[in-house]
N, C-alpha and C positions, 0 to 999 in steps of 0.2 A: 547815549541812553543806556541805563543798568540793563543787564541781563532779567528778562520780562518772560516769565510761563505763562499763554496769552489762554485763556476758556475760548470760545467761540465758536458756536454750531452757526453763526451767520453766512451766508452763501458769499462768497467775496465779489458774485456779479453784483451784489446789489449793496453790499458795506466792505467799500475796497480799503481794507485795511492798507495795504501795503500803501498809498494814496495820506491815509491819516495819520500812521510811525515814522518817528526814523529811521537809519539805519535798521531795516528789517531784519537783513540777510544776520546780520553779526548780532541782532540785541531779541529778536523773538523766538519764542520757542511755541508756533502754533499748535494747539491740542483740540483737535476740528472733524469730520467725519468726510467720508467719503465724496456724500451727495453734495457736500457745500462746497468742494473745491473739483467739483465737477465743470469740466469746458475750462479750465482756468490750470491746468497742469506749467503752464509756461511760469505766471504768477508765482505758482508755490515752488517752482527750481527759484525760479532768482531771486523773490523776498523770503522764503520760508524755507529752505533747505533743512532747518531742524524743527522736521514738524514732526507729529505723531498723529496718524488718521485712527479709528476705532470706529466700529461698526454700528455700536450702542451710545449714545451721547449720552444718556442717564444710567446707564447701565455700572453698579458699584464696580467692577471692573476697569472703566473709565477713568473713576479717581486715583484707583492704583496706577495706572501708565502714568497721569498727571503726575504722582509725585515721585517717580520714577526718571521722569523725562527733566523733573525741576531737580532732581537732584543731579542726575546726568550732566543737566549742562552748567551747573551752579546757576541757578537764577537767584537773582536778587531780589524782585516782587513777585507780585501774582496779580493778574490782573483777568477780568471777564466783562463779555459785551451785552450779557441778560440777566436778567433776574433769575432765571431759575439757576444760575451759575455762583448767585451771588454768598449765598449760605458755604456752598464747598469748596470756594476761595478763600473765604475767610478761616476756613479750618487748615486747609493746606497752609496757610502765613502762618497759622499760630504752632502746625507740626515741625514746618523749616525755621520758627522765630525769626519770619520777618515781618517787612513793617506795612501798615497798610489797615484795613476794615479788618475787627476780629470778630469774632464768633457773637460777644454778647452785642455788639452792635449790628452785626446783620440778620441778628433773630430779633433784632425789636423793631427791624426795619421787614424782613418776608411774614414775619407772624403774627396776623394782624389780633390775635390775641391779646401776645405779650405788648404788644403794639397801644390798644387803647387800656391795657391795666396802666402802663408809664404814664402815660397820658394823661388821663384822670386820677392819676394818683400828684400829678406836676401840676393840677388845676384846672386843665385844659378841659372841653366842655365834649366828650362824645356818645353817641347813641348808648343808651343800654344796651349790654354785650354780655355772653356769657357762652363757656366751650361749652360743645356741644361730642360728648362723648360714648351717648345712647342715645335709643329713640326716646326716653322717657327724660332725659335733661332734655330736649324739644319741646318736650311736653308741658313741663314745666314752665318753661318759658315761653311758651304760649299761653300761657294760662295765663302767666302775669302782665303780659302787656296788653294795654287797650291797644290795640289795630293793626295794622299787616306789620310782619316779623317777615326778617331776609336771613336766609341760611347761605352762607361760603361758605367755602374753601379756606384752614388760615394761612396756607401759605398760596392762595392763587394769584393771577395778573389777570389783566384783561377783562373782567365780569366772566371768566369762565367760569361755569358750574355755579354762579350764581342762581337761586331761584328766591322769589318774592312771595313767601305764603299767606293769602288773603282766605282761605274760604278752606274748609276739611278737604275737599276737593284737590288743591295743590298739596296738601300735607301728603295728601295719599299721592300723588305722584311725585312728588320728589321723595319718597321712601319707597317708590317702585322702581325707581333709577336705580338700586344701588347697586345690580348684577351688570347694569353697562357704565355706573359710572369711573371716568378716570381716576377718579381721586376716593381712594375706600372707605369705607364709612368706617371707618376704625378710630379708637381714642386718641386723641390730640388731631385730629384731621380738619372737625370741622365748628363750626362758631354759627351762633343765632345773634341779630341785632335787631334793634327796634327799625320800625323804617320811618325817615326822616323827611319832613316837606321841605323844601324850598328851592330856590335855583342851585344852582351845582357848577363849581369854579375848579380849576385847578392853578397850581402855583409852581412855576418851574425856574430852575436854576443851578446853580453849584456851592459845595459849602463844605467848610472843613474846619476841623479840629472843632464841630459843635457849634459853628457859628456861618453866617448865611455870606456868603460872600457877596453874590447878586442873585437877583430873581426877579419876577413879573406875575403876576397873576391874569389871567384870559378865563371867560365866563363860556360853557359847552351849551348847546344847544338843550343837552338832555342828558341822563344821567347814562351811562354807559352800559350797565345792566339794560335798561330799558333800550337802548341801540339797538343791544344783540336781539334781545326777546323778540323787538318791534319788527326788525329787518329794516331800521328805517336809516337816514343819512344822519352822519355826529359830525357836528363843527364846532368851532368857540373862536371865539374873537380874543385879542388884548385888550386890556383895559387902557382906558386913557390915564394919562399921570394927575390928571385933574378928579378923576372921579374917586367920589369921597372912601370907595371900599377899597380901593388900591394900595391905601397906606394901613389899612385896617387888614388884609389876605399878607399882606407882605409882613407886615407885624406878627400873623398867627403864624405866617412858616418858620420866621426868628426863635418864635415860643417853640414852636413842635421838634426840632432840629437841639435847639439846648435843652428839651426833654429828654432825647435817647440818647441811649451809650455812644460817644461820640468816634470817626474815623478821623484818623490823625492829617489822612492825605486828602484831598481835593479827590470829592465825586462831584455828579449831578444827581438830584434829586426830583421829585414829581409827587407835588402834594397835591390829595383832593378833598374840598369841601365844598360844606352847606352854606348858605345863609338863609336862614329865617325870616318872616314878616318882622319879627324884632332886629331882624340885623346883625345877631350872633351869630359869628361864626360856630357851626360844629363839626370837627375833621370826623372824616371817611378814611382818609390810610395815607403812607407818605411811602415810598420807594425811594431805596438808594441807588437809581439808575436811571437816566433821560425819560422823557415821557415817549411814548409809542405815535402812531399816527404821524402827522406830520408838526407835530409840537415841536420837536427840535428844529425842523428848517422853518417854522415860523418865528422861534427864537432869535436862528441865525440873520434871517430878513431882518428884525428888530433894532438885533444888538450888536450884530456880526460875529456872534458864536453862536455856531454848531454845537448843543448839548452832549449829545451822544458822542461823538467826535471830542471836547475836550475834556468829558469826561473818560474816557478811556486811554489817552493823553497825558491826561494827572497820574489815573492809575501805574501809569507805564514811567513814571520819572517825570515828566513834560513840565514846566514851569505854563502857568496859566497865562492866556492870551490876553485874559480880560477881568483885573483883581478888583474893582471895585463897582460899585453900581451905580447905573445908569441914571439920569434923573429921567427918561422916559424913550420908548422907542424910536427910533429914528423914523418908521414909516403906519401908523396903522394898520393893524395887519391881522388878517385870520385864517383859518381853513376850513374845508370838509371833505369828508369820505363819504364817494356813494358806495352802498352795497353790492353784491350781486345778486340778480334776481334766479330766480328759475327758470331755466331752459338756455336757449343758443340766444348768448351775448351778441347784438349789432347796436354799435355805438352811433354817436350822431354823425353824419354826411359831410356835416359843415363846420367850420371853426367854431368856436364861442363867440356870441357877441356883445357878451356883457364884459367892459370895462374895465381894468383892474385885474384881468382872472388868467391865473397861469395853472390850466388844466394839463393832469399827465392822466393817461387811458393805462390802466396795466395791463387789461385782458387785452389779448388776440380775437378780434370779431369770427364771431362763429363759435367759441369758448363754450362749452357745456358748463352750465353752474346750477347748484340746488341749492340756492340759496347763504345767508351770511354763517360764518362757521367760527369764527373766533374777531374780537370787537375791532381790530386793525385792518382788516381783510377789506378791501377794494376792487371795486370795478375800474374807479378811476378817482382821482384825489387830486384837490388844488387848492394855492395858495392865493385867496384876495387882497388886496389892497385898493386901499381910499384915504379920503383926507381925513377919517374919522370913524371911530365903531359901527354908530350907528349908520353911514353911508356903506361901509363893510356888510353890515346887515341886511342892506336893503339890495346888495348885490347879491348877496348868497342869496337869498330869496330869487331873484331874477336867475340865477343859473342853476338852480333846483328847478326852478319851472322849466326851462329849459332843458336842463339834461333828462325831466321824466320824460318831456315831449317828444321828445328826438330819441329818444333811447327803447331798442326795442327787445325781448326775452321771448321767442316763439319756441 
């Protein structure tokens, strides 16, 4: 394996790098924080000997060690495991001139700005959009759309800091946020879009040099903004290879993919869309990084790749597990995440006993929680399977019932 400058604020108990590379000791150069190689000192002596810890993981200071540490040790890529890493990766390859995601492609991939101007400029069909650089470009764009407008973040993940403005009412509170929000109200920061009806799908996979290597598309319960908002559970299923939109979502991520400025190497990707009572697709954003939740170990159930895993893999030199695509899953398969509610977590007494269902509990019973804080956050999360979606479906139903029954927040 080349010599690899590794990003990663991941805590290694829970994304055991050293498990996913090869040769660790001799080919990584980890650039990681304290708190994540915390209880794990053994791990970082014998895979990670050239690592660099840093106090601040976003802190400008941080990128300077980064290319300090990739010069030091001569690295040959550059490679990172989040999205927020992915922009200042792509700058460091292009100051060491290597090879890999550059700059104009992972700003059309984190800035969902520049994101649906490509977009609609390639023919692709997305929400009315426009930066939002003062309160009075808001305003504007309030004015001109008939019905609820969504103000982001353009470089966020997760529906964070999203809000949905329907009534004067939320206009005036989310321009009250602006002394605690994380993300500043400042020019280029943030974007208004129309808001869109329909169900809500995602499409996940791997794809290089501009072209889709494999993918699948899975249909969410609910749109992910609305998760956080609700505090309610987000799951999605795979699509069968027979259902008529599977070649229709798999088609639009081919389109949206040979839209943007292309990366030469094998990432994973994580596209989301609408479909309409007409049946048009219209994309919501594409990420050049696995999907969050448990979308990649329901991939891996599927197809027997782990996204996250071979996407950081490719990043890192790795020759692809699995280069061409699938005619359809190996197993029917879905997931969900429960939230956490407010107060002391006491989980259920008794196994599951709905069929198919491989529940993992994260919290510790007894766990103080104030509820959901960012749209991946778990109480407890699991993978169904059956001989088909809709049997999938009809499970998650039976173990939502379930788990609110049994599950108590005093």
């Amino acid at each position: 394996m080349p010599k690899v400058l590794l990003y990663s604020r991941q805590p290694l108990s829970k994304r055991p790098l050293q498990q996913w590379l090869d040769d660790t000791a001799d080919s990584v150069v980890l650039l990681t924080t304290h708190k994540a190689v915390a209880g794990a000192k053994d791990v970082l002596d014998a895979h990670f000997p050239a690592h660099r810890l840093v106090d601040d993981y976003y802190a400008w200071s941080t990128e300077l060690a980064a290319e300090e540490a990739a010069r030091a040790h001569g690295a040959e890529l550059v490679a990172s495991t989040s999205e927020d890493d992915v922009l200042r990766a792509a700058r460091l390859r292009e100051r060491l001139g290597l090879p890999g995601q550059g700059t104009a492609s992972a700003t059309a991939y984190r800035d969902k700005a520049v994101m649906k101007a490509l977009l609609r400029d390639a023919g692709l069909t997305v929400p009315s959009f426009a930066p939002v650089d003062s309160p009075l470009d808001l305003l504007d764009f309030l004015e001109a759309e008939d019905g609820p407008v969504v103000v982001k973040p353009r470089s966020g993940a997760g529906a964070e800091g999203v809000s949905v403005l329907r009534s004067p009412a939320d206009l005036e509170a989310f321009l009250a946020r602006q002394k605690s929000s994380e993300v500043p109200f400042l020019a280029g920061q943030w974007m208004a879009e129309g808001f869109v009806h329909g169900d809500f799908f995602h499409v996940d996979g791997i794809m290089r040099d501009g072209r889709v290597v494999h993918c699948w598309p899975s249909q969410y319960n609910s749109g992910v903004a609305e998760h956080l908002q609700g505090q309610t559970q987000l799951s999605s299923v795979l699509l069968a290879a027979d259902d008529e939109r599977t070649a229709g979502l798999r088609g639009l991520a081919e389109d949206v993919v040979a839209a943007l400025p292309a990366a030469p190497l094998p990432l994973a990707f994580h596209l989301e869309a609408w479909l309409g009572a007409d049946g048009r697709p219209v994309v919501c954003e594409i990420a050049s990084r696995a999907g969050g939740g448990l979308i990649a170990d329901t991939y891996e159930r599927a197809f027997g790749v782990h996204l996250a895993k071979e996407g950081l893999r490719a990043q890192c030199g790795s020759a692809l597990t699995l280069a061409r695509q699938p005619a359809a899953p190996e197993a029917p398969t879905g997931w969900i995440l429960f939230p956490p509610g407010h107060g002391r977590f006491s989980p259920p007494a008794e196994p599951c006993p709905v069929p198919g269902v491989d529940l993992t509990v994260d919290l510790e019973p007894g766990t103080e929680c104030t509820g959901l804080e960012y749209a991946a956050q778990s109480a407890a999360g699991a993978l169904v399977t059956g001989d088909s979606p809709q049997e999938i479906r009809k499970r998650l139903t039976l173990l939502t019932e379930w788990w609110n029954l049994h599950t108590s927040w005093l």
